[in-house]
C-alpha positions in Angstrom: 0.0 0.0 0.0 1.5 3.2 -1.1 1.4 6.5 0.4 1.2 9.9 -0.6 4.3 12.8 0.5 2.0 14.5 2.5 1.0 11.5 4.7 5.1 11.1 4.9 5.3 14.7 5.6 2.6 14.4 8.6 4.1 10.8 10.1 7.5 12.7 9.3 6.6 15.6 11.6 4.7 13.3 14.5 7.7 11.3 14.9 9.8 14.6 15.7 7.4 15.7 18.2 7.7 12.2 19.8 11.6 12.7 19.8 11.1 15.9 21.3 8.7 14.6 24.0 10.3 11.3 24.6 14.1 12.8 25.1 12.7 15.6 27.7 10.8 13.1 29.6 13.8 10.3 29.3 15.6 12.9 31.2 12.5 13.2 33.9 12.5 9.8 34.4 16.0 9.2 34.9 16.9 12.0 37.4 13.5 10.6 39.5 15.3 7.3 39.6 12.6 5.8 37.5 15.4 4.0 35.0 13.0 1.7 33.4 11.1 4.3 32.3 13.9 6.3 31.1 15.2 3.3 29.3 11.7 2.5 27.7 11.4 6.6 26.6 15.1 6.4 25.1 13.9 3.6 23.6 10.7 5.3 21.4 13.1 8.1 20.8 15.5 5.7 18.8 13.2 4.4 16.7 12.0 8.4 16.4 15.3 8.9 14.9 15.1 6.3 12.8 12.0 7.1 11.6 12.3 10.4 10.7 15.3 9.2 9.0 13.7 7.1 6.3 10.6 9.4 5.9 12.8 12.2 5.1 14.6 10.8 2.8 11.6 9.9 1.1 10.8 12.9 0.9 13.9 14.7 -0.3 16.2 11.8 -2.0 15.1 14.0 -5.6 16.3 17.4 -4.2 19.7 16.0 -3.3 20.1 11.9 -2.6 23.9 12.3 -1.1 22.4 14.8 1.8 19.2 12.5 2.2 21.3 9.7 2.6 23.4 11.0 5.1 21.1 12.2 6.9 18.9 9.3 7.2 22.2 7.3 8.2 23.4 10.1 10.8 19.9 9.6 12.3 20.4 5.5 12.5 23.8 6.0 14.1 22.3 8.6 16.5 19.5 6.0 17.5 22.5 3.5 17.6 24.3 6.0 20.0 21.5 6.2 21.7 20.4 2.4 22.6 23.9 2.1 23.4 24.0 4.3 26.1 20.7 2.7 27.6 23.0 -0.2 28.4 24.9 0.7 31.3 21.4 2.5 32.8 20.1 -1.0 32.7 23.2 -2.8 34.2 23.0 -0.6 36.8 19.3 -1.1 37.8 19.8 -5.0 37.8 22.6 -4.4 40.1 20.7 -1.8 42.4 21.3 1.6 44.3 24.3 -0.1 46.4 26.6 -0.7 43.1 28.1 2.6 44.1 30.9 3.9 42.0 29.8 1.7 39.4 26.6 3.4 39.4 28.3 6.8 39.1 30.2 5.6 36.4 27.4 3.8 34.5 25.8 7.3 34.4 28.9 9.3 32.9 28.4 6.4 30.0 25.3 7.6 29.2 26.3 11.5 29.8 29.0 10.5 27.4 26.3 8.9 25.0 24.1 12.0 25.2 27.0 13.9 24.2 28.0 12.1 21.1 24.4 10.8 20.0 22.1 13.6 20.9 25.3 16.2 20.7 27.7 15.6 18.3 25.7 13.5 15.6 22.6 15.7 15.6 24.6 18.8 15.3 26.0 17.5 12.0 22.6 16.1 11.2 20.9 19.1 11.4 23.5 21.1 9.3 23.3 18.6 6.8 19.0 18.6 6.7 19.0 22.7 7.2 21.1 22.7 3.9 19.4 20.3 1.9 16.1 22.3 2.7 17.4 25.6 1.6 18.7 24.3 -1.6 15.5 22.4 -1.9 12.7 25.7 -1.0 10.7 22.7 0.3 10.0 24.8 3.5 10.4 28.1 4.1 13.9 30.3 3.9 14.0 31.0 7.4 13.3 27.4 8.9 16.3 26.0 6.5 18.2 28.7 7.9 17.4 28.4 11.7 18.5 24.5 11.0 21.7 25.4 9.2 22.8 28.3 12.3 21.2 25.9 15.2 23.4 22.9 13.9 26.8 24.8 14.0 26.3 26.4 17.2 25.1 23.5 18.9 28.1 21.6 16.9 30.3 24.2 18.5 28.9 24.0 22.0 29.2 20.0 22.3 33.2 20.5 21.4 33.3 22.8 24.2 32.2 20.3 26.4 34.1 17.6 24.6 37.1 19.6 25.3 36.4 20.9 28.5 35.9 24.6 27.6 32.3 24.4 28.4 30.6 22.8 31.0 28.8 19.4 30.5 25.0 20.2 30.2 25.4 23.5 31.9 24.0 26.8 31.2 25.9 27.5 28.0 25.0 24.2 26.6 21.3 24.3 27.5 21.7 28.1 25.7 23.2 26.5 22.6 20.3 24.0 22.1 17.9 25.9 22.0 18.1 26.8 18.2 17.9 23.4 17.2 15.3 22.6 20.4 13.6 25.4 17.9 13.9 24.2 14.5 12.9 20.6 15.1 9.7 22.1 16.6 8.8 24.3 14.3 9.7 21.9 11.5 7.5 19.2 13.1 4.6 21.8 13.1 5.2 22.7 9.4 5.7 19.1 8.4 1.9 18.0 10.1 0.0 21.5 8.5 1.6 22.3 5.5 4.2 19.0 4.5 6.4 20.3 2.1 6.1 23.1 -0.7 4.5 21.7 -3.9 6.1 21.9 -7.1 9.6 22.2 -5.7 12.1 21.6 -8.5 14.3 18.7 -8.4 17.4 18.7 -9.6 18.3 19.6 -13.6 18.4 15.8 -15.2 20.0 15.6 -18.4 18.0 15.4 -21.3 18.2 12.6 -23.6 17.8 13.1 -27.4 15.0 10.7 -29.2 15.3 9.5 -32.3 15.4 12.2 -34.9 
């Protein structure tokens, strides 16, 4: 059974918004000690990522297949990143409140995760998906361009805390996210009410001469 770019475009843009809720509420969870939960959340947000991945490539493989494409794989390694980093959370649980320092460290794992999954990966992502959109006109100029400015400083930001120049999830961090915290959102909304602008040129195919 086929389906038609808008339907994509609306299961495209209520999979973000369960990404969005799912990762806030992963966060809830865990800092209430309520790990299965967390885990379960993380969970739904992976296969988020995944499948905004594959719709939005759908979507866009005709404006520009080598961006679609790496962007739906940077999403799958992000989800990857992401059940990863569940691991430890659930080794810990199973081993219960008196592990200790193993607990402490089980939870720098999946700070570390965060970092490089949710961080690092989706900075890129975002750059690459902000571009493709503005080249594209699928959505309007300024949403492409709050993706493309939102990915580099957050891509900036997550170095600093790779490096140690900012602090790990601190108030310059939480400051940095925001722009992409933005775009996703508003893209979500735009993707469920509007789906993408019709009659959006693809990209100049060669044309082939018939017989004379």
């Amino acid at each position: 059974m086929s389906h038609s770019p808008r339907q994509h475009a609306r299961a495209a843009g209520i999979l973000y918004l369960v990404t969005h809720v799912t990762s806030v509420l992963a966060v809830v969870a865990y800092g209430a000690g309520a790990t299965a939960g967390g885990v379960t959340l993380e969970f739904a947000l992976a296969i988020g990522c995944v499948g905004t991945g594959v719709l939005l490539w759908l979507l866009l493989r005709e404006h520009g297949a080598a961006r679609a494409t790496t962007f739906a794989l940077l999403r799958v390694a992000e989800a990857s990143v992401i059940i990863v980093g569940t691991m430890p959370m659930i080794a810990t649980m199973w081993m219960g409140r008196s592990a200790g320092s193993v607990a402490e460290l089980a939870t720098l794992l999946h700070t570390a995760s965060f970092l490089v999954g949710q961080g690092l990966v989706i900075s890129v992502n975002t750059i690459v998906l902000g571009w493709l959109l503005w080249d594209s006109r699928a959505v309007p100029r300024p949403l492409a361009l709050l993706g493309m400015a939102g990915g580099a400083i957050v891509l900036s930001s997550n170095l600093g805390q790779l490096w140690s120049v900012v602090a790990v999830n601190g108030p310059v961090a939480g400051a940095a996210a925001i722009p992409v915290f933005a775009f996703e959102l508003w893209f979500a909304i735009h993707l469920i009410a509007f789906g993408l602008r019709p009659g959006v040129p693809g990209p100049a195919r060669p044309q082939v001469a018939g017989p004379a």
